[in-house]
N, CA, C and O atoms as a Tripos MOL2 file, in Angstrom:
@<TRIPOS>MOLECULE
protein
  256   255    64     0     0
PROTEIN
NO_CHARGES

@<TRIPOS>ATOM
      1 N          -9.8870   -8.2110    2.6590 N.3       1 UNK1
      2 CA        -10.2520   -7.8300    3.9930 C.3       1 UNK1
      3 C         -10.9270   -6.4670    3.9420 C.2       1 UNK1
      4 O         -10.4120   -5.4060    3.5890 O.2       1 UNK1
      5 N         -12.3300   -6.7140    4.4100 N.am      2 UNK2
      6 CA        -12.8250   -4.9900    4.5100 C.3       2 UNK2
      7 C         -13.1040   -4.7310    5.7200 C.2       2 UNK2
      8 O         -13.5220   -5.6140    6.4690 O.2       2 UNK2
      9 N         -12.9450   -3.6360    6.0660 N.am      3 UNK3
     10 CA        -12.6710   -3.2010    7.3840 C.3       3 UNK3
     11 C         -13.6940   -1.2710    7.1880 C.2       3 UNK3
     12 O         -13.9600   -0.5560    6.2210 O.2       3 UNK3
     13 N         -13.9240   -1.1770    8.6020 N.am      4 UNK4
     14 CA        -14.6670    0.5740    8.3590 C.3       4 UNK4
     15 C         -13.7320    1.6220    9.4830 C.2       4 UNK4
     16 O         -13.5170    1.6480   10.6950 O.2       4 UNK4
     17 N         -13.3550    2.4190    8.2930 N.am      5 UNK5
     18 CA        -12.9240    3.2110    9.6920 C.3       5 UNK5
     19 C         -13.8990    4.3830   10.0820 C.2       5 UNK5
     20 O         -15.0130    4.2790    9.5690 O.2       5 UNK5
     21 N         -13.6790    5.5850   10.9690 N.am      6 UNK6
     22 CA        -14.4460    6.3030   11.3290 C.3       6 UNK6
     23 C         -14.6140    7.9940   10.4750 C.2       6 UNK6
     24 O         -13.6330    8.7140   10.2940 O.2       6 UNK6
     25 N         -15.6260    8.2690   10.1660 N.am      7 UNK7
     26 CA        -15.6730    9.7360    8.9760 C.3       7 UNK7
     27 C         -15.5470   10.3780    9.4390 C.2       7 UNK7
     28 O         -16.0710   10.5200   10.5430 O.2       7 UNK7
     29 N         -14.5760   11.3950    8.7740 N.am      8 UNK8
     30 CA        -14.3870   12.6130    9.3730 C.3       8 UNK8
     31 C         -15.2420   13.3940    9.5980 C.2       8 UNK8
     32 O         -14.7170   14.2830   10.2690 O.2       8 UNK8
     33 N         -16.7510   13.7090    9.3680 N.am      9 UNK9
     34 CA        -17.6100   14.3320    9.2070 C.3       9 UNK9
     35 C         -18.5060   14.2230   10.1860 C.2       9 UNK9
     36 O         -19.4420   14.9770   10.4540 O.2       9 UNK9
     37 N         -18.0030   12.7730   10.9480 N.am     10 UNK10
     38 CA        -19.0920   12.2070   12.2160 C.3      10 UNK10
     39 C         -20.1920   11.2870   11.4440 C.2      10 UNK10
     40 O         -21.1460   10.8600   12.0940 O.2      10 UNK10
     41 N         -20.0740   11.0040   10.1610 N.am     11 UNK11
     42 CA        -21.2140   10.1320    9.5680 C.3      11 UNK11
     43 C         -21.0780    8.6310    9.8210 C.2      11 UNK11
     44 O         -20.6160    7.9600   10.7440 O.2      11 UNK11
     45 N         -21.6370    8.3720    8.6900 N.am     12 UNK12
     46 CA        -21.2370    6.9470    8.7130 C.3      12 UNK12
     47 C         -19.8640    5.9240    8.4520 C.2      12 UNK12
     48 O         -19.5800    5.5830    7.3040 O.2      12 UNK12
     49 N         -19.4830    5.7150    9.0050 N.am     13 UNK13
     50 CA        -18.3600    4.7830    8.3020 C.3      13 UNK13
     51 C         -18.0570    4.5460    7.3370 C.2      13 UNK13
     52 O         -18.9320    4.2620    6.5190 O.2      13 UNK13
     53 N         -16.8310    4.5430    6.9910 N.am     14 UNK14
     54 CA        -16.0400    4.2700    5.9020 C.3      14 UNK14
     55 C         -15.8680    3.0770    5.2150 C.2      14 UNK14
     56 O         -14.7800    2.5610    5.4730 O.2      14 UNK14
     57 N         -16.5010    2.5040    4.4910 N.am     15 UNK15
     58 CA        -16.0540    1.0090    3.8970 C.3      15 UNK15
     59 C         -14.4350    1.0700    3.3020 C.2      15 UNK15
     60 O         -14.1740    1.8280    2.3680 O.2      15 UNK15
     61 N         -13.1660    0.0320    4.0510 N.am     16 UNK16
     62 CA        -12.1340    0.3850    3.0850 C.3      16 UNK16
     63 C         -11.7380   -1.1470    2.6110 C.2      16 UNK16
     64 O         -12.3360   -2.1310    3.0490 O.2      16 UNK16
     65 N         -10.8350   -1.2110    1.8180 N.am     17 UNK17
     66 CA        -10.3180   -2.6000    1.5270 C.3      17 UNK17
     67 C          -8.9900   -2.9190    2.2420 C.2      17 UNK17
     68 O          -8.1050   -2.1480    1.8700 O.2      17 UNK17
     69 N          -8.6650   -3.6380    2.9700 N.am     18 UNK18
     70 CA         -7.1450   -3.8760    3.1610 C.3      18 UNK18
     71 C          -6.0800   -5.1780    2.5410 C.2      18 UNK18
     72 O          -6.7650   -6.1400    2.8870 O.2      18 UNK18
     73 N          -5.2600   -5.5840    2.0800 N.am     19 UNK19
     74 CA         -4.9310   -6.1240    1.1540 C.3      19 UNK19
     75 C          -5.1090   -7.6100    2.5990 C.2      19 UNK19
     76 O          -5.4340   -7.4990    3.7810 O.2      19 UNK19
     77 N          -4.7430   -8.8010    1.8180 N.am     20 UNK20
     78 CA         -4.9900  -10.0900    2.6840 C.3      20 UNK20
     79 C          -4.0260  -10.6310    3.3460 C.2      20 UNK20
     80 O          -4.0420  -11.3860    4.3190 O.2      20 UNK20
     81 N          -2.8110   -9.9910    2.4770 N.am     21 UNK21
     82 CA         -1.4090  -10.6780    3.5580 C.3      21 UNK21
     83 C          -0.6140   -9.8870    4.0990 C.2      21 UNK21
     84 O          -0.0240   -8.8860    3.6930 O.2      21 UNK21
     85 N          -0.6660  -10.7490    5.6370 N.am     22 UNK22
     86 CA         -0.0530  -10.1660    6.5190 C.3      22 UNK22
     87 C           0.7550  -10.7020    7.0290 C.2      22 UNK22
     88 O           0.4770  -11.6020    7.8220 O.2      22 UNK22
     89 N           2.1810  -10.3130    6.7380 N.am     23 UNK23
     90 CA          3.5820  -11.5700    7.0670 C.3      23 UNK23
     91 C           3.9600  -11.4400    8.8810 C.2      23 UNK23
     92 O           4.8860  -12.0980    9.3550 O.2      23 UNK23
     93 N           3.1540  -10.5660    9.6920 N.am     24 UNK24
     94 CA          4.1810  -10.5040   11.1000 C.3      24 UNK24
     95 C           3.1010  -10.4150   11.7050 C.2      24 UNK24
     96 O           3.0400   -9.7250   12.7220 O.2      24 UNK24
     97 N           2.0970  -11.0280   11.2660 N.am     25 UNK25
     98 CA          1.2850  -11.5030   12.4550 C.3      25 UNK25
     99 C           0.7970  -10.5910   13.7240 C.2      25 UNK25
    100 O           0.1780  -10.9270   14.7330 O.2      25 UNK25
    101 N           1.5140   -8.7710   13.1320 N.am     26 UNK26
    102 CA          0.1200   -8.2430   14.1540 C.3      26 UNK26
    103 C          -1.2320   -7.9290   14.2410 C.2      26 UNK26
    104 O          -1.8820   -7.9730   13.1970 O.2      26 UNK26
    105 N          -1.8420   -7.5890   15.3870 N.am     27 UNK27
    106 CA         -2.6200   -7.3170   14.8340 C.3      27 UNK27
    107 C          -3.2260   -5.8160   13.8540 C.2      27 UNK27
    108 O          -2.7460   -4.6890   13.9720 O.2      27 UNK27
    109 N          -4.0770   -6.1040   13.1570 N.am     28 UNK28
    110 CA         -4.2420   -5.1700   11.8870 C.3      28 UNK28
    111 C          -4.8510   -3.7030   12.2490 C.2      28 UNK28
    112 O          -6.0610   -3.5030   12.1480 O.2      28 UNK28
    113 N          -4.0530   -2.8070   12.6250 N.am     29 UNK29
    114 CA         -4.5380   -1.0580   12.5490 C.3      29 UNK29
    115 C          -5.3190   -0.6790   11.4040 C.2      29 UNK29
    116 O          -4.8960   -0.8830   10.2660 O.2      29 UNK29
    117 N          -6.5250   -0.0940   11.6500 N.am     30 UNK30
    118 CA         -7.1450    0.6600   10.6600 C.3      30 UNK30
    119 C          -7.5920    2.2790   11.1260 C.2      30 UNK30
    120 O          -8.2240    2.5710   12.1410 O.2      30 UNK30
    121 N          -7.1660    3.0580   10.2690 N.am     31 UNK31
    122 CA         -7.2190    4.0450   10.5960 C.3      31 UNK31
    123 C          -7.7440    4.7910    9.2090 C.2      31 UNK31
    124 O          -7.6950    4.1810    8.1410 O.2      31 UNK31
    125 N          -8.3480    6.4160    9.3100 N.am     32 UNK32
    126 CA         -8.2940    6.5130    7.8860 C.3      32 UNK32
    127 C          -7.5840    7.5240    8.0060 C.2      32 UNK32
    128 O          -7.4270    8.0970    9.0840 O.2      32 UNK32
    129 N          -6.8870    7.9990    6.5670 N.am     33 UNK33
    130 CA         -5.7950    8.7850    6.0540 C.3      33 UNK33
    131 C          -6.0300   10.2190    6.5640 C.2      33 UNK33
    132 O          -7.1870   10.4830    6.8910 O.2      33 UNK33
    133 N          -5.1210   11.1560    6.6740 N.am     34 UNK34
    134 CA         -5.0880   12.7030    7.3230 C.3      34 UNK34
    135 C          -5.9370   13.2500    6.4210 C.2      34 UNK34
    136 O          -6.1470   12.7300    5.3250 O.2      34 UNK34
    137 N          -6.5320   14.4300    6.8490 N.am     35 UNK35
    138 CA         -7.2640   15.2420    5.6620 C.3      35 UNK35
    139 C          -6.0470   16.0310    5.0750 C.2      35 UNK35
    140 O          -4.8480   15.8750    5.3080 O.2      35 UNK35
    141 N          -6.6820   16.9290    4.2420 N.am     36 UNK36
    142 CA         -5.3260   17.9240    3.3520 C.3      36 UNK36
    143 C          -5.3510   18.9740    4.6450 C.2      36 UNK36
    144 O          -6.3320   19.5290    5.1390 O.2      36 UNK36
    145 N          -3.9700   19.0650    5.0240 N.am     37 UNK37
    146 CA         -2.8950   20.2250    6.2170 C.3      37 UNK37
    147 C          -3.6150   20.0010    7.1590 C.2      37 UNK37
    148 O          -3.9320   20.9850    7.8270 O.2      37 UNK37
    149 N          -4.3690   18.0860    7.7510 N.am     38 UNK38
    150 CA         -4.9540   18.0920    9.0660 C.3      38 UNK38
    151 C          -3.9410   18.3340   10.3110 C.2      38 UNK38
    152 O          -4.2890   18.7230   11.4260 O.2      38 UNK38
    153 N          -2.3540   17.9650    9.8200 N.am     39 UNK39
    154 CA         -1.5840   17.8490   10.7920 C.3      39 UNK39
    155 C          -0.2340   19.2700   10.2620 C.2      39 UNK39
    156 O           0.9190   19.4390   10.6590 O.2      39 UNK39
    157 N          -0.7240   19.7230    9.6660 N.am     40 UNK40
    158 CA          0.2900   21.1950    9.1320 C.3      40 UNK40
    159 C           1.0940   21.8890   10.7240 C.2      40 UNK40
    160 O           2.2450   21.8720   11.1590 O.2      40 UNK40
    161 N           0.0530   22.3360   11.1200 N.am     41 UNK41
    162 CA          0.4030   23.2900   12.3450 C.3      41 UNK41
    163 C           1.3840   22.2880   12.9520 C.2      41 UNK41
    164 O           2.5750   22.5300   12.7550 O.2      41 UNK41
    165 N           1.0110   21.0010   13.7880 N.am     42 UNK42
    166 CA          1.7630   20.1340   14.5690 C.3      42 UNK42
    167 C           2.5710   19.7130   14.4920 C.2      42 UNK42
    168 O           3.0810   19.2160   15.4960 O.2      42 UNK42
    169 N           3.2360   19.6410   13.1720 N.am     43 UNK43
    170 CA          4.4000   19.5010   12.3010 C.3      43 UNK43
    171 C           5.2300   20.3840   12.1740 C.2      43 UNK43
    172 O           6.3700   20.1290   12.5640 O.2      43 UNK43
    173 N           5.0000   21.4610   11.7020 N.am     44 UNK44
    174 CA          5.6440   22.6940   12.0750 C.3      44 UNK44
    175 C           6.3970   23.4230   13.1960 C.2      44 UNK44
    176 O           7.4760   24.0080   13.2860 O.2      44 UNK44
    177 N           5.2050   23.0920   14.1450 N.am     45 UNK45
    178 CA          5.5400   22.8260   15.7780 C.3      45 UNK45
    179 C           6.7350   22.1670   16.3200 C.2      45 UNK45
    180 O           7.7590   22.5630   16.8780 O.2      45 UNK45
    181 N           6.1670   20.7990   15.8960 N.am     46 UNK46
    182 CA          7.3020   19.5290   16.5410 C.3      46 UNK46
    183 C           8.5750   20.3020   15.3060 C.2      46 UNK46
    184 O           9.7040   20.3350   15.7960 O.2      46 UNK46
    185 N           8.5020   20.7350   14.2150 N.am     47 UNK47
    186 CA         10.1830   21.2390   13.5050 C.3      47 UNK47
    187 C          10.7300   22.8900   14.0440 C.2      47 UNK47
    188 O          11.5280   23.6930   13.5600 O.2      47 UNK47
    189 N           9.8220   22.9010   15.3250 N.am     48 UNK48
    190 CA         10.3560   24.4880   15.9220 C.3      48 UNK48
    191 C           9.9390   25.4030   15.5850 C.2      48 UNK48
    192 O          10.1530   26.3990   16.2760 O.2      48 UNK48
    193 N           9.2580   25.5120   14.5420 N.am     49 UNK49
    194 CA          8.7920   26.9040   14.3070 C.3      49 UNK49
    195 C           7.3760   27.1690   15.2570 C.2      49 UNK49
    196 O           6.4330   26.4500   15.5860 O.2      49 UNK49
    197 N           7.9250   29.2240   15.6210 N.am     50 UNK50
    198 CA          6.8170   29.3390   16.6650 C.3      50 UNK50
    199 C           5.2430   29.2740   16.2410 C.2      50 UNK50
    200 O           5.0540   28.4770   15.3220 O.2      50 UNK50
    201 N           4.5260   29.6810   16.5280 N.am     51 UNK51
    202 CA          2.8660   29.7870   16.2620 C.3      51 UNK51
    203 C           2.4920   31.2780   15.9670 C.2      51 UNK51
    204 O           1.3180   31.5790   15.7510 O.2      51 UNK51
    205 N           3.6280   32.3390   15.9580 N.am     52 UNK52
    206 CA          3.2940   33.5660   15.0040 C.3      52 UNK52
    207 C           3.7760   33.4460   13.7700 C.2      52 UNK52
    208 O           3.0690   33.9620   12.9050 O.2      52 UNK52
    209 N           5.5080   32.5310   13.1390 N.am     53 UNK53
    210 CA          5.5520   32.4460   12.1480 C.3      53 UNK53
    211 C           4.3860   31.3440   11.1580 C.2      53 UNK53
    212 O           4.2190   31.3780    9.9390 O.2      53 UNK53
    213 N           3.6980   30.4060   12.1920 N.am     54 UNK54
    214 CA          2.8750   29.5050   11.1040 C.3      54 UNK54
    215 C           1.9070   30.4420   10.8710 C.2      54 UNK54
    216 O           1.4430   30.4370    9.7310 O.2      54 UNK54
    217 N           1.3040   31.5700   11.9600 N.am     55 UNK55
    218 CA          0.1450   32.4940   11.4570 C.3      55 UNK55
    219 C           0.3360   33.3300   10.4800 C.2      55 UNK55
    220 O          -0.6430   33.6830    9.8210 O.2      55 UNK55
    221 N           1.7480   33.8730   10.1460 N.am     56 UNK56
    222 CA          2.3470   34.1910    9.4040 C.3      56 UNK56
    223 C           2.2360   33.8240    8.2400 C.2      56 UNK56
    224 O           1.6180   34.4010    7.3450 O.2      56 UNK56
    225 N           2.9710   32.6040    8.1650 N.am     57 UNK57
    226 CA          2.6220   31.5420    6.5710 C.3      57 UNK57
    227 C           1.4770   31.1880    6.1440 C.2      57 UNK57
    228 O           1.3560   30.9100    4.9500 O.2      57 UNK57
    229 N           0.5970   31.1300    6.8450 N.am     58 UNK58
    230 CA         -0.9650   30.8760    6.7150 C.3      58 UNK58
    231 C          -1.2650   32.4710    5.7840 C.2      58 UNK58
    232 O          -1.1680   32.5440    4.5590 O.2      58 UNK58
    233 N          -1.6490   33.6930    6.7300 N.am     59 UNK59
    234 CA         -1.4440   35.0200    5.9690 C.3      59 UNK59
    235 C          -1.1800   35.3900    4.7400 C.2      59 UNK59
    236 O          -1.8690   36.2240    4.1520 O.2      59 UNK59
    237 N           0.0510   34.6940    4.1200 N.am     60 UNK60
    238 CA          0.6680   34.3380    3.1300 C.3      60 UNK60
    239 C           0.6460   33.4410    2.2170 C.2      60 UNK60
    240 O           1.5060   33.3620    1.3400 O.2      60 UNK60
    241 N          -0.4140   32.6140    2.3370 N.am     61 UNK61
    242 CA         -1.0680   31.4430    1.8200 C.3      61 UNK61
    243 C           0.1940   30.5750    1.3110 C.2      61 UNK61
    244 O           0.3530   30.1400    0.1710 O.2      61 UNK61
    245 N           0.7970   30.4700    2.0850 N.am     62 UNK62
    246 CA          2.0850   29.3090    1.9690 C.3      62 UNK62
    247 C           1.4300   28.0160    2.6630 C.2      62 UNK62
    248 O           1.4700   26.9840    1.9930 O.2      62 UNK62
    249 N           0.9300   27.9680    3.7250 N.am     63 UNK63
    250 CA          0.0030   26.6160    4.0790 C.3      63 UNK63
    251 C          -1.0720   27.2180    4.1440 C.2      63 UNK63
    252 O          -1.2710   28.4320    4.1030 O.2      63 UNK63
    253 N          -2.0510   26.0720    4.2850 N.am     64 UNK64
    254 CA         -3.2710   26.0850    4.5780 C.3      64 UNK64
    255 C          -3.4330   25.8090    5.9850 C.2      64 UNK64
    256 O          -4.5590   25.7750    6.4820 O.2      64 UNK64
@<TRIPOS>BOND
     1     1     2 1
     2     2     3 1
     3     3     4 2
     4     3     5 am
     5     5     6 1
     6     6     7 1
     7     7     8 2
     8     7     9 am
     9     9    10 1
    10    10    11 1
    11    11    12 2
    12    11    13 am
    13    13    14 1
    14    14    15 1
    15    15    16 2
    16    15    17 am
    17    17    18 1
    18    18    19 1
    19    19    20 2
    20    19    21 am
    21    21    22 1
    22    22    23 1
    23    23    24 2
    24    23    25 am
    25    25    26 1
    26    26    27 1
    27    27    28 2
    28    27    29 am
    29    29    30 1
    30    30    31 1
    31    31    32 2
    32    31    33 am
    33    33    34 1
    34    34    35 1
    35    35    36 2
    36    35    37 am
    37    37    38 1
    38    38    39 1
    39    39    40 2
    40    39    41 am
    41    41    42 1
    42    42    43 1
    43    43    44 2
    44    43    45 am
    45    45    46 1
    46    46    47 1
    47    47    48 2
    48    47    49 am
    49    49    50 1
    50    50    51 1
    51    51    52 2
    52    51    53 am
    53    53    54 1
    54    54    55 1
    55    55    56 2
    56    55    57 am
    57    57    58 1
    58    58    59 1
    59    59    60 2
    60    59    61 am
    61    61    62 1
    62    62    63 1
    63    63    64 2
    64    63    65 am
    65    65    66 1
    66    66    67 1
    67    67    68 2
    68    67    69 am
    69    69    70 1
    70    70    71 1
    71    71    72 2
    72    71    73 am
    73    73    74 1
    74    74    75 1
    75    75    76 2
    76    75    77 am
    77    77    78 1
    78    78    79 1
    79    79    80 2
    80    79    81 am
    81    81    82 1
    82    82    83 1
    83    83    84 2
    84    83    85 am
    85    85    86 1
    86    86    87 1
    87    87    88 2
    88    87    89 am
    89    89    90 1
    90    90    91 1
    91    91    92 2
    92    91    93 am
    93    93    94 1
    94    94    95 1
    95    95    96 2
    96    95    97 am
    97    97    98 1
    98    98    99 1
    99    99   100 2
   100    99   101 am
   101   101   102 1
   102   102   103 1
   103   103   104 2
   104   103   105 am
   105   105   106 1
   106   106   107 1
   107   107   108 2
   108   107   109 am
   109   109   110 1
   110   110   111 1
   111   111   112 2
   112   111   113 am
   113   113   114 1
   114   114   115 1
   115   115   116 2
   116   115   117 am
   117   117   118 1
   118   118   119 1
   119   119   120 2
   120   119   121 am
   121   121   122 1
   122   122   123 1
   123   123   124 2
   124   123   125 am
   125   125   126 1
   126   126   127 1
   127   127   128 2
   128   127   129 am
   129   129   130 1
   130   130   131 1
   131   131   132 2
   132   131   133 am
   133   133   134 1
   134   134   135 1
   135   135   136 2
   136   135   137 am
   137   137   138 1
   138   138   139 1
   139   139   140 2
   140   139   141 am
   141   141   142 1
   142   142   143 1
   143   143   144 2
   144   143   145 am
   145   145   146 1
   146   146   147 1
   147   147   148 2
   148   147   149 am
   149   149   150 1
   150   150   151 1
   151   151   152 2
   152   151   153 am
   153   153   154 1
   154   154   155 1
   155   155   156 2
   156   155   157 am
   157   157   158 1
   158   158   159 1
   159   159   160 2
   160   159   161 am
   161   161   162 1
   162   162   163 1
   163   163   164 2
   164   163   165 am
   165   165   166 1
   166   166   167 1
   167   167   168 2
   168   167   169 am
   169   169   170 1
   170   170   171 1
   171   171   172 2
   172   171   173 am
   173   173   174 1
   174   174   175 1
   175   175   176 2
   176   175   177 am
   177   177   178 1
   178   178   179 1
   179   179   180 2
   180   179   181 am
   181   181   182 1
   182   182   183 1
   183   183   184 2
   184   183   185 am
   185   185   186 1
   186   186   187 1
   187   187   188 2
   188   187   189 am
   189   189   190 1
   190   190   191 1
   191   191   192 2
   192   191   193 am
   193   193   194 1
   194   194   195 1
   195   195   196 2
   196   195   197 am
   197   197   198 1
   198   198   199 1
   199   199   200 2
   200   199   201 am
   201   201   202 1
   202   202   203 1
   203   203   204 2
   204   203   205 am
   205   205   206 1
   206   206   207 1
   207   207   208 2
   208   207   209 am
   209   209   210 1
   210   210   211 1
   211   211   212 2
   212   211   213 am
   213   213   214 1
   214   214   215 1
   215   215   216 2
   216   215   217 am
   217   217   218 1
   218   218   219 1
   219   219   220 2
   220   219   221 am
   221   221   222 1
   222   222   223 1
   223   223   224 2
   224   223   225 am
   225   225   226 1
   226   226   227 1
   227   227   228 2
   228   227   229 am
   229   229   230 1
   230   230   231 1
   231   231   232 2
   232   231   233 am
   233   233   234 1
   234   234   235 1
   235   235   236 2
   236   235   237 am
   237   237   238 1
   238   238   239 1
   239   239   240 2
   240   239   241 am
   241   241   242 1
   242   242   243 1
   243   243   244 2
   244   243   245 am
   245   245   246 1
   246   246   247 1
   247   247   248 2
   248   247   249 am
   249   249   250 1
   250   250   251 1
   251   251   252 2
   252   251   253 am
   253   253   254 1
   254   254   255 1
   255   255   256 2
@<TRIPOS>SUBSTRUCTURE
     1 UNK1         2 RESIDUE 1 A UNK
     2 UNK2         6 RESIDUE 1 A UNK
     3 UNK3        10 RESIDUE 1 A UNK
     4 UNK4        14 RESIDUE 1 A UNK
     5 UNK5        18 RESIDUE 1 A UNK
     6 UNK6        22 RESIDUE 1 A UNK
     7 UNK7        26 RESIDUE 1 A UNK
     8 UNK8        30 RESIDUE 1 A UNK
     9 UNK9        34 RESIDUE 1 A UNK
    10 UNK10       38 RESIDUE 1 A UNK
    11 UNK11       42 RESIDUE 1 A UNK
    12 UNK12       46 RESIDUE 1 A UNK
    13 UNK13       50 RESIDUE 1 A UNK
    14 UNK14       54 RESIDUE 1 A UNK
    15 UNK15       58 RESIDUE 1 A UNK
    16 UNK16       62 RESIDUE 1 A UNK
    17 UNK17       66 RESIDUE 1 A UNK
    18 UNK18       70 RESIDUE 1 A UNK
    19 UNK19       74 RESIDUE 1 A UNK
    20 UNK20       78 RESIDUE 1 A UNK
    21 UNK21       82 RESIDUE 1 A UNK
    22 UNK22       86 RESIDUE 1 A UNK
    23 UNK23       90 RESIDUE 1 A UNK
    24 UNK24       94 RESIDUE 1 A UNK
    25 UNK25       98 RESIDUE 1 A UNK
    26 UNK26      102 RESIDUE 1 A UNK
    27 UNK27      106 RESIDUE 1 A UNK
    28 UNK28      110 RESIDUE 1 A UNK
    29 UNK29      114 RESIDUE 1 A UNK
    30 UNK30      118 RESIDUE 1 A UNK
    31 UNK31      122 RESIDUE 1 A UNK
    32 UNK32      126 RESIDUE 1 A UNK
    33 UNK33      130 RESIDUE 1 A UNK
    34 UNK34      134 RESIDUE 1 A UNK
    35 UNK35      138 RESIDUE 1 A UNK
    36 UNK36      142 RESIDUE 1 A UNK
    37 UNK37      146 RESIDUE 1 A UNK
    38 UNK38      150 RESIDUE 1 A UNK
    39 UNK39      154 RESIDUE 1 A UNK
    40 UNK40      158 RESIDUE 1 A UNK
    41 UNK41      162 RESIDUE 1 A UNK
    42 UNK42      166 RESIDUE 1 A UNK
    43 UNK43      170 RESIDUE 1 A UNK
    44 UNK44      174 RESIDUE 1 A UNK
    45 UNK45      178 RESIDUE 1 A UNK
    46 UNK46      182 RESIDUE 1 A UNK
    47 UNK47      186 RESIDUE 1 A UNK
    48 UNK48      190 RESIDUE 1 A UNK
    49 UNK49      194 RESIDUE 1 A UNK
    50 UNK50      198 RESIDUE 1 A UNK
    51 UNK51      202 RESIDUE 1 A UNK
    52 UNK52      206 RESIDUE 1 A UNK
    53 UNK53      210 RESIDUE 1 A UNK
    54 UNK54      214 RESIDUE 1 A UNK
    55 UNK55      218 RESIDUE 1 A UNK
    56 UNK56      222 RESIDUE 1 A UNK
    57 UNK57      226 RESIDUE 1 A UNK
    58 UNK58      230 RESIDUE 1 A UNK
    59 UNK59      234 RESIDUE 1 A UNK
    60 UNK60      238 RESIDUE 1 A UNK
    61 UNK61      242 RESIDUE 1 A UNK
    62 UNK62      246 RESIDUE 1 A UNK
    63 UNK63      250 RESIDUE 1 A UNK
    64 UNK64      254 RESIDUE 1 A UNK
């Protein structure tokens, strides 16, 4: 099954492969994968920490 998802870059589409079996019959999500620390901050967030300690850790090159 090939399927396209959308580029992060705004280009062209993604050609991906998805495997052929699908035992529960929904239908099939395609999405493409996070970039590297696309979701860092929001994560951090949703685990409580405020938005001076992530500016903090950033500073500190503990995340990106």
């Amino acid at each position: 099954m090939i399927f396209e998802v959308e580029a992060v870059d705004g280009g062209a589409p993604i050609r991906l492969v998805h495997g052929p079996i699908q035992f529960n019959h929904a239908p099939l999500q395609t999405t493409r994968g996070p970039q590297p620390s696309e979701h860092t901050e929001s994560i951090l967030m949703e685990m409580g920490l405020e938005w001076d300690r992530i500016e903090e850790l950033k500073a500190l090159g503990a995340i990106a």
